[in-house]
C-alpha positions as CSV (number, residue, x, y, z in Angstrom):
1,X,78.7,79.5,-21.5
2,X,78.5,78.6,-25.1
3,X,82.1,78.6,-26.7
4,X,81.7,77.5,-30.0
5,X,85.5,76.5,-31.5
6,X,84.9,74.8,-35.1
7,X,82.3,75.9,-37.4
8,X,82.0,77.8,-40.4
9,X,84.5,80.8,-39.8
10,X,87.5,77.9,-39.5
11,X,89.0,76.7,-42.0
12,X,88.1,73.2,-44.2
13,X,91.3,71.4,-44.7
14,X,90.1,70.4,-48.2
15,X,87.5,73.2,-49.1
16,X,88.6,76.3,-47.1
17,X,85.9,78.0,-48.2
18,X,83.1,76.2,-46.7
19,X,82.3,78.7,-44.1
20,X,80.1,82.2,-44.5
21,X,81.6,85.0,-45.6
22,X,84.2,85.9,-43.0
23,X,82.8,90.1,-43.2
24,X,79.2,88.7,-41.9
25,X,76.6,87.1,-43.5
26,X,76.5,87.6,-46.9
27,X,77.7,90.6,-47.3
28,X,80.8,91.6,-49.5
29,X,83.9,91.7,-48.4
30,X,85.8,94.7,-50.0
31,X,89.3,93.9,-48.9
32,X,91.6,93.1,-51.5
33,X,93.5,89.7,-52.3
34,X,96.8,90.4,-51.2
35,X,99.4,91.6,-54.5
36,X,95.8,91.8,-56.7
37,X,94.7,96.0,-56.9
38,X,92.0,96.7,-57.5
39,X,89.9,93.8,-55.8
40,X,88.4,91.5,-59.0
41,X,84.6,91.8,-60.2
42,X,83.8,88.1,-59.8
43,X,81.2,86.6,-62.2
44,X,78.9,83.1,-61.5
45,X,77.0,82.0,-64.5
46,X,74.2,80.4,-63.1
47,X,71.8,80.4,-65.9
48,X,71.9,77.4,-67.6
49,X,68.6,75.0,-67.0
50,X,70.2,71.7,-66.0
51,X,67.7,69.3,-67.5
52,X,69.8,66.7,-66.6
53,X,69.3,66.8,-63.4
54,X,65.6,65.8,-64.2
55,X,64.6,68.5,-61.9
56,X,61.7,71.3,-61.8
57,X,64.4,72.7,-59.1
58,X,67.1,75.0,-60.9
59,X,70.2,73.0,-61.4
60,X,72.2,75.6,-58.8
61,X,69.3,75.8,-56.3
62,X,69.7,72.1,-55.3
63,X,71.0,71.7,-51.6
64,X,74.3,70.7,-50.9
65,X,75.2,69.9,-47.0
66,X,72.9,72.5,-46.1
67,X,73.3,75.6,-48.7
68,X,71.8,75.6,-52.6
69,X,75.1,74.9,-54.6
70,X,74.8,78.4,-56.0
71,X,75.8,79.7,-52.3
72,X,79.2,77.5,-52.6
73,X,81.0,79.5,-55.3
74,X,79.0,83.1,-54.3
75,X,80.8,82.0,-50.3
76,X,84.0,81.5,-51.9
77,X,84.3,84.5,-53.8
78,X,82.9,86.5,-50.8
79,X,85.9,85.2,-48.5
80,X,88.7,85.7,-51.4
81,X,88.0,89.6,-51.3
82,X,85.8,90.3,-54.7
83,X,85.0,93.5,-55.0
84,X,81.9,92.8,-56.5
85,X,79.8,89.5,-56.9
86,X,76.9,89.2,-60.1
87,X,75.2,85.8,-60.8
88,X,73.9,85.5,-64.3
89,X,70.7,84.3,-64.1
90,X,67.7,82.9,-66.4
91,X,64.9,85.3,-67.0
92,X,62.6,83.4,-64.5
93,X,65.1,84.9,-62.4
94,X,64.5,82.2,-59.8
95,X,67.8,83.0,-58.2
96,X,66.9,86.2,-57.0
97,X,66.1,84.9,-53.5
98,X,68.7,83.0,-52.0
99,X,71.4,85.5,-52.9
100,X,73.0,87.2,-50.0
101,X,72.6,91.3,-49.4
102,X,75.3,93.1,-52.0
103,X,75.3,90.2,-54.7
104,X,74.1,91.6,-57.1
105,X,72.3,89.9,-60.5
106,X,72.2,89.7,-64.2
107,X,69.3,88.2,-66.8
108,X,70.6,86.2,-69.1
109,X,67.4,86.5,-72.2
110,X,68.1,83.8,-74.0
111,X,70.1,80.9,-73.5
112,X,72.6,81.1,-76.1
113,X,76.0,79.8,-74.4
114,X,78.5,80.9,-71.3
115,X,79.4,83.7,-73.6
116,X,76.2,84.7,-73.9
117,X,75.9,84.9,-69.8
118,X,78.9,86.9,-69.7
119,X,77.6,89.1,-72.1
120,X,74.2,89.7,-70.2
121,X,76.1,90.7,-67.2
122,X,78.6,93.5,-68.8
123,X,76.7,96.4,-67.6
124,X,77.8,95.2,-63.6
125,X,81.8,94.6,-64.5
126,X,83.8,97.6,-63.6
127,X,86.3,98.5,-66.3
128,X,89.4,99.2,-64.0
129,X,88.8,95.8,-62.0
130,X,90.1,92.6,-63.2
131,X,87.2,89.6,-63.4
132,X,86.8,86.6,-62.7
133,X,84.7,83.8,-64.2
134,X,82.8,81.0,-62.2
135,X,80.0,78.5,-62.8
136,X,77.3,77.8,-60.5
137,X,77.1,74.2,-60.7
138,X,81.2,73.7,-60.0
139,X,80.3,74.1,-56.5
140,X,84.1,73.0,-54.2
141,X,86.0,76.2,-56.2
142,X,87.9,77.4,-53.2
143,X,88.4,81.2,-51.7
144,X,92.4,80.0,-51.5
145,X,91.8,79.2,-55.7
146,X,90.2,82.3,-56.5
147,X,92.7,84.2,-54.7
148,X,96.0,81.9,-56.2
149,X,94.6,82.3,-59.1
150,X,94.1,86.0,-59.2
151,X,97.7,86.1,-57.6
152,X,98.8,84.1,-61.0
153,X,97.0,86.6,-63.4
154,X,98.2,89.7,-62.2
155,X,101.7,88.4,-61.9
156,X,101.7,86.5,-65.5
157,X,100.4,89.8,-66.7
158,X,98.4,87.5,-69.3
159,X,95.2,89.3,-70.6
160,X,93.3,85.9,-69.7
161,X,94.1,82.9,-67.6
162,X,92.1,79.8,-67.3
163,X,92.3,77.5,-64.6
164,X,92.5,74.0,-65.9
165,X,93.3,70.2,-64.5
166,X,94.2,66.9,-65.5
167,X,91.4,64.3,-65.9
168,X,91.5,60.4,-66.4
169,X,88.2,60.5,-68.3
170,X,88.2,64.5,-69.4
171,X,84.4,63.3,-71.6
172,X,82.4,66.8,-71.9
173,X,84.7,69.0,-70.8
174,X,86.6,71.4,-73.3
175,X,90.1,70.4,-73.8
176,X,93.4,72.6,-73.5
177,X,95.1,72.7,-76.4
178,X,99.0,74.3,-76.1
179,X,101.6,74.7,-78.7
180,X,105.0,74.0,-78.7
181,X,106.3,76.2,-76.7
182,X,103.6,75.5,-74.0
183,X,101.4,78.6,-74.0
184,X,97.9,77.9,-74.3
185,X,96.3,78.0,-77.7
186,X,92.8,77.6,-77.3
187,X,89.8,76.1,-75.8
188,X,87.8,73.3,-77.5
189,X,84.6,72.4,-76.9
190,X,83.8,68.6,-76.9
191,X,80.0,68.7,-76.2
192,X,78.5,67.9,-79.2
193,X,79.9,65.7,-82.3
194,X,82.2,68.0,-84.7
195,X,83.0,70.6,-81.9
196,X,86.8,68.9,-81.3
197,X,89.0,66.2,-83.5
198,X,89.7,63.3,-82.4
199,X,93.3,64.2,-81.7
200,X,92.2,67.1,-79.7
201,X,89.5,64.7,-78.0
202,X,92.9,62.2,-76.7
203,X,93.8,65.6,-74.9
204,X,93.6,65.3,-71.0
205,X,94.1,68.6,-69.7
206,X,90.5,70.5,-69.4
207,X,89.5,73.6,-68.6
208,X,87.9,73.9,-66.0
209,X,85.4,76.8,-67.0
210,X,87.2,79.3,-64.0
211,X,88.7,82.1,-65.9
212,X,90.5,85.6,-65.0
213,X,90.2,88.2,-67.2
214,X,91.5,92.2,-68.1
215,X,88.1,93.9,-67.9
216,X,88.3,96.1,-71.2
217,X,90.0,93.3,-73.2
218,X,87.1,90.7,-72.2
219,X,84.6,93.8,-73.6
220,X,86.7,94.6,-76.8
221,X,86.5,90.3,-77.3
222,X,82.7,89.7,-76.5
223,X,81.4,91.8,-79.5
224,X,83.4,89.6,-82.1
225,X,81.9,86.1,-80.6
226,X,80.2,83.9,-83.0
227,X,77.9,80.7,-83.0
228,X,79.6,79.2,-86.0
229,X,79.4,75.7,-83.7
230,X,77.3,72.7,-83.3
231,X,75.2,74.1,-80.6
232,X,74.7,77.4,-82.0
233,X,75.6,79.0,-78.8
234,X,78.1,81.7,-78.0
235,X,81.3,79.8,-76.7
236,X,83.1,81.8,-74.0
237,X,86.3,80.3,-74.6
238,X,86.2,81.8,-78.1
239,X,87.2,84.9,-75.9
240,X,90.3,83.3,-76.2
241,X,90.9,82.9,-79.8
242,X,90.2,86.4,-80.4
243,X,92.1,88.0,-77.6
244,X,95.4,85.4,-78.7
245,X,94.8,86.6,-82.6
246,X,95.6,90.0,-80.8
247,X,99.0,88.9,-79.5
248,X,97.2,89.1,-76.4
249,X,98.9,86.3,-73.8
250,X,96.4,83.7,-72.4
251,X,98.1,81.9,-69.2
252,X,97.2,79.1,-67.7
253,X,96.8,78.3,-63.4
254,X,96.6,74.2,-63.5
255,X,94.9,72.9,-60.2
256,X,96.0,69.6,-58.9
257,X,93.1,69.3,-56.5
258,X,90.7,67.6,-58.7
259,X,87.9,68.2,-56.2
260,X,87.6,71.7,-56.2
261,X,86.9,72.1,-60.2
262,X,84.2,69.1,-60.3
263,X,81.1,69.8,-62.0
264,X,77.7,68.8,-61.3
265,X,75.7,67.7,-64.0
266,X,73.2,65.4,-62.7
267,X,72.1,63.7,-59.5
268,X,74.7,61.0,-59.2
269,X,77.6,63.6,-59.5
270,X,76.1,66.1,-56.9
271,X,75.6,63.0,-54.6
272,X,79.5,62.5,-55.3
273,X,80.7,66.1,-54.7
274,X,78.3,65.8,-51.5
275,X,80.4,63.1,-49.9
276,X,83.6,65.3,-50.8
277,X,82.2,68.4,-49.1
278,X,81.0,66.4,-46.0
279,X,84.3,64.6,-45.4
280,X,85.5,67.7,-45.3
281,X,82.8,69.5,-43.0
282,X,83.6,66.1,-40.7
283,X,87.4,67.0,-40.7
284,X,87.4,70.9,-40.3
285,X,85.6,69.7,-36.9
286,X,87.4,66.6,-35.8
287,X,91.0,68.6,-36.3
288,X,89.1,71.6,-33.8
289,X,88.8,69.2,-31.2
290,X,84.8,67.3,-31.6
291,X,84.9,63.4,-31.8
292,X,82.7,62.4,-34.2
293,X,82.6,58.8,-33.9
294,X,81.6,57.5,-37.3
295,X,82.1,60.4,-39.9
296,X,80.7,57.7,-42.7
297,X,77.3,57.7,-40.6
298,X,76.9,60.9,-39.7
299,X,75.6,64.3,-41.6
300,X,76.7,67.8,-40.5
301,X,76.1,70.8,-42.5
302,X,78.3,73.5,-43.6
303,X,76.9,76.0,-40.9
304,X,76.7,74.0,-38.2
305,X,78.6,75.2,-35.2
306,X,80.4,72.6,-32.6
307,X,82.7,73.1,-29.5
308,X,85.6,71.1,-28.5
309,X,85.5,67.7,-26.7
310,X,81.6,67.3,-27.8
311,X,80.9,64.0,-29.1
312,X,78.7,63.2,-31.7
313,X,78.1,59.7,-32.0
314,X,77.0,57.6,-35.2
315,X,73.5,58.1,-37.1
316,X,73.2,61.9,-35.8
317,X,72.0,64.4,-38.3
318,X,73.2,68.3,-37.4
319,X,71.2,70.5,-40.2
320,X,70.6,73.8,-40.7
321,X,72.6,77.0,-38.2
322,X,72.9,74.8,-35.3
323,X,75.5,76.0,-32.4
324,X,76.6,72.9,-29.8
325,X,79.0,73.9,-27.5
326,X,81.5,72.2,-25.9
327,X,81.5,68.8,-23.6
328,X,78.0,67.9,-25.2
329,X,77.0,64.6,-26.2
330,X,74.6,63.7,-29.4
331,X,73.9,60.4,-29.9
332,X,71.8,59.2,-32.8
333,X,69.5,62.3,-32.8
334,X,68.1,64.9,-35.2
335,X,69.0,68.3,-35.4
336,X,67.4,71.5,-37.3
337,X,68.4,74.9,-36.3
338,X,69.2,74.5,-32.5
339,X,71.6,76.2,-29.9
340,X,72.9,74.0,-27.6
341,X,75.0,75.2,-24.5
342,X,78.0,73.5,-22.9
343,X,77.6,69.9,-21.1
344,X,74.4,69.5,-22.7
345,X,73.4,65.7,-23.4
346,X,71.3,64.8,-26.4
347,X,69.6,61.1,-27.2
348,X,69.2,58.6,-28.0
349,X,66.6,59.3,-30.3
350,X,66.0,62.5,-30.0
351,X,64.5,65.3,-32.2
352,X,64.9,69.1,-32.3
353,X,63.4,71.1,-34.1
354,X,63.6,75.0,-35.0
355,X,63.8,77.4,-32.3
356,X,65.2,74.6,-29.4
357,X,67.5,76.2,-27.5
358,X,68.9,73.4,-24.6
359,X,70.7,75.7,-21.5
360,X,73.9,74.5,-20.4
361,X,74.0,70.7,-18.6
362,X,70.4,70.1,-19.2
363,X,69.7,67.2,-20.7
364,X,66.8,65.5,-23.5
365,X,66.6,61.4,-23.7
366,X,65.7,59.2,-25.9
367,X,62.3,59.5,-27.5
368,X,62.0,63.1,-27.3
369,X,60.8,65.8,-29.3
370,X,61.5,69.7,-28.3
371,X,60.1,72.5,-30.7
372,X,60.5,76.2,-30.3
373,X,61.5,75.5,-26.7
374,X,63.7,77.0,-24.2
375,X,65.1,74.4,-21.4
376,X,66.6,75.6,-18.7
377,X,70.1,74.6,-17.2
378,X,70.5,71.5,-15.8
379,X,67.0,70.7,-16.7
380,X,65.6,67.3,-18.5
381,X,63.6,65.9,-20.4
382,X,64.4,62.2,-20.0
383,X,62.1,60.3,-22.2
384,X,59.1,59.4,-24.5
385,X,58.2,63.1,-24.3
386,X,57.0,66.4,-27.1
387,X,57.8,69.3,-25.3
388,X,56.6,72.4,-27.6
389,X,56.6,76.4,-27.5
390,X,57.5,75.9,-24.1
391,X,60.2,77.6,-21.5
392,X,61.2,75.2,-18.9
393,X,63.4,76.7,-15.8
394,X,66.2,75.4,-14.2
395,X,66.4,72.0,-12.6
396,X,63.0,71.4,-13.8
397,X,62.5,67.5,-14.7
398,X,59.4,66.8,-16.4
399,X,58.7,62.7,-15.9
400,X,58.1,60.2,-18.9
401,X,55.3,61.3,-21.6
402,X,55.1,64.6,-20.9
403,X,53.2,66.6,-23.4
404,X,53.0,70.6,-23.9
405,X,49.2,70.7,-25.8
406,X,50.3,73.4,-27.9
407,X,47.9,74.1,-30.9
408,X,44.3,74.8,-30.0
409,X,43.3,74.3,-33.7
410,X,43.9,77.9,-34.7
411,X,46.7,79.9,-32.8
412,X,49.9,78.4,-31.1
413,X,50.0,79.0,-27.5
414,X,53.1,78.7,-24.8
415,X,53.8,77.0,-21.8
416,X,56.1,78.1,-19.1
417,X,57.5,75.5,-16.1
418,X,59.5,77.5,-13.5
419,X,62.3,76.1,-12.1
420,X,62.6,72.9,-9.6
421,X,59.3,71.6,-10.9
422,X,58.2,67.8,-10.9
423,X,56.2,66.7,-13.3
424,X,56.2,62.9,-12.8
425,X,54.8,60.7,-15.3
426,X,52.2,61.0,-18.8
427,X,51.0,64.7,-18.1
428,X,49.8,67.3,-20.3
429,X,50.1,70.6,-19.9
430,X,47.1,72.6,-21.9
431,X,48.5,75.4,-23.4
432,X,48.5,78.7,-22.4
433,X,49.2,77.4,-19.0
434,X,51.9,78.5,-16.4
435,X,53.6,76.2,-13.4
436,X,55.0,77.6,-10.8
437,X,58.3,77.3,-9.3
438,X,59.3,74.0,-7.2
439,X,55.6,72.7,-7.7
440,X,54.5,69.1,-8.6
441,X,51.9,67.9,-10.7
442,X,50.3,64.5,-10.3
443,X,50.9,61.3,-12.8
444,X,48.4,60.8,-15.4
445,X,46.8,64.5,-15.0
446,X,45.7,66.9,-17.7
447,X,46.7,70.2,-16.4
448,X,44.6,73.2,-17.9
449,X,45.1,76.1,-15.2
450,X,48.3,77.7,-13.9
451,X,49.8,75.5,-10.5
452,X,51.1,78.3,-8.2
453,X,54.6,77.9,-6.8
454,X,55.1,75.3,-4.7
455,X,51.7,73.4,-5.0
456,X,50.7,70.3,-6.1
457,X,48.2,70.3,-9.3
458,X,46.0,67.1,-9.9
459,X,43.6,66.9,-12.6
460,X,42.5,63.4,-13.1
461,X,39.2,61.2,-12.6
462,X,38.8,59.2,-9.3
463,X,39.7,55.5,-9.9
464,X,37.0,52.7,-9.7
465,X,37.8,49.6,-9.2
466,X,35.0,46.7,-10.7
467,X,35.1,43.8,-8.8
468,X,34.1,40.8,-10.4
469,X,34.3,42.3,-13.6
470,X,36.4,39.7,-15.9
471,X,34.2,36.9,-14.7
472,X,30.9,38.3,-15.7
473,X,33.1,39.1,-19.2
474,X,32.9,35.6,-19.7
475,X,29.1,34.9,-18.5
476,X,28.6,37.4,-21.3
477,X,30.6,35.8,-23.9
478,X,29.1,32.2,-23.7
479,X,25.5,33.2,-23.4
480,X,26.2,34.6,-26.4
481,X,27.4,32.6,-28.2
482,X,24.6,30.0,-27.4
483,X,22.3,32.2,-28.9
């Protein structure tokens, strides 16, 4: 039976949060974080256009080990406990789509800054809940960080708290600035010449763009923002000016895992916060109990499912939902969207596509392509074979080049194999076409109508043999060329 033991409901020892959200898929949790009443509105500004990514996809919408980065963060804040999730979106409102049931979403109009997005989104915060800020394209943030610093906030009793890191090269990001005491200042912006000095430029401490904020102080603060800066946009860490010019206390929750705060601005540093989140993926499995041989040569993705002692050897590619159960072997195959039972071996070579489902101990070989196909226990598939749209009982082992004719130009059509058939060697079965259980069918035949249990179905022309034939080839060929 299919046990699966790691997959996305354990937990990353990096990214914890890689996993769906543990209440069911996609849908909000409403338990609180533990010591933070009420449960936090949670905010993911997600409308910023991304041209850097030289892209006609939306920055947040590009995959990332199997999930559009957007989902990373939205995940996250789904297993910390938010009471509420809203992504800010453009007007194109291209989001819309991906986002699981109970998110719910905000229209930025215009793009006029990160204070603008939190702005456009107002209307969705509740007043007695506390909020939290994210950004769509810092995809690691972790349910564990959300919740610490939520845990932080409500203890600190600071009106806002920024989360903020040290970086070797902090280029881009808005600096930290703290005075002598060590409370934080202020935020500033270093995108554009003239936004920071160049003292404040030397400073290494960043923030991170993850904030946690007192609902009606956040509102009082938004309506005094202003563009007075070289982008003309509305800054949201101007929030924190005003609220300090209060006497309001701004605290500070410094992260020393770099990885979870990166930012993704471009191709190269997705491809670089992609090798983070797969080591990770590769790690949450190995420590469950799978052996995956080569983690440097092998892709899993986030929801992929595995069960312990299954090995997955180097060059295999595991996309998509797929469930493997336990004591399989996978060895340099491709994999979309597949169950896989217990004792199940996979490859060399081998490709499955959507809807495969492989029963427990049966086995596919190299060369071999299954579609939309159920395959019984214990039965296989050994080699050089496209088995589609097809349900193939148990013990059934269909020879070398065997081909389910599925598609009759307009409508798919499926084939069923009972269980104990032989199929021996380069036979296609014609779709819709049914074999019976323990039957045979002959090498080499085209089989177009149903084979009743037990029978034998041939369907091939006579064989003639020529004799003589090569030799009067060769007549051919010289009295021709003498002409």
């Amino acid at each position: 039976m299919y046990r699966p033991v790691a997959g996305p409901h354990a937990a990353l020892p990096a990214l914890p949060h890689a996993a769906r959200a543990p209440s069911g898929e996609g849908k909000v949790n409403r338990a609180s974080i533990p010591g933070v009443t009420p449960a936090p509105t949670v905010l993911i500004l997600a409308a910023g256009r991304g041209t850097r990514m030289r892209s006609r996809t939306p920055k947040v919408l590009h995959e990332l080990c199997g999930r559009p980065m957007l989902l990373w963060p939205v995940h996250a804040a789904l297993q910390a406990g938010a009471g509420k999730v809203v992504v800010v979106d453009s007007p194109e409102r291209a989001l819309a789509e991906v986002l699981p049931e109970g998110v719910q979403l905000a229209v930025q109009p215009q793009s006029d800054g990160t204070g603008g997005a939190v702005v456009a989104a107002m209307a969705l915060i509740d007043s007695d809940a506390p909020v939290v800020v994210l950004s769509g394209d810092v995809p690691l943030v972790s349910a564990d960080l959300i919740s610490g610093l939520m845990r932080a906030h409500a203890q600190s009793g600071a009106a806002a708290t920024i989360v903020s890191t040290v970086l070797d090269d902090p280029s881009g990001y808005g600096r930290v600035v703290r005075g002598a005491d060590g409370a934080v200042e202020r935020v500033v912006e270093s995108k554009q010449d003239g936004d920071a000095s160049p003292q404040e430029l030397e400073i290494r401490e960043v923030n991170t763009g993850i904030y946690a904020f007192e609902a009606g102080a956040l509102k009082r603060a938004l309506g005094s923002l202003t563009a007075e800066n070289a982008q003309g946009e509305l800054y949201l860490p101007q929030v924190l000016d005003l609220l300090r010019a209060d006497g309001a206390v701004i605290g500070a929750h410094e992260v020393k895992d770099r990885r979870l705060v990166l930012g993704v601005n471009d191709k190269v540093a997705l491809a670089e916060v992609r090798k983070l989140a797969q080591r990770a993926i590769h790690e949450q499995h190995m420590l469950a109990g799978v052996s995956i041989v080569d983690p440097d040569a092998t892709v899993i993705d986030v929801d992929v499912e595995i069960g312990q002692d299954t090995v997955i050897e180097p060059f295999t590619t595991i996309r998509g939902k797929t469930k493997i159960g336990a004591d399989c072997t996978v060895r340099h195959s491709y994999i979309v969207d597949s169950v896989i039972e217990d004792g199940v071996s996979v490859g060399p070579f081998a490709y499955l596509r959507p809807g495969t489902r492989l029963r427990a101990g049966s086995k596919i070989g190299t060369f071999v392509e299954v579609k939309s196909s159920d395959i019984g226990p214990g039965a296989k598939v050994p080699h050089l074979s496209y088995i589609g749209d097809a349900d193939v009982g148990e013990g059934t082992n269909l020879g070398a080049s065997t081909i389910t004719a599925n598609y009759d130009g307009q409508n798919k059509h499926r084939t069923t194999i009972g269980k104990h058939v032989r199929s021996s060697v380069h036979v296609s079965f014609v779709a819709p076409v049914s074999i019976g259980d323990e039957a045979y069918t002959g090498a080499g035949s085209v089989i177009a109508e149903d084979v009743p249990a037990g029978a034998l179905g041939m369907a091939r022309a006579r064989q003639t043999n020529k004799e003589g034939y090569a030799e009067r080839r060769k007549d051919e060929s010289l009295n021709s060329e003498r002409r």
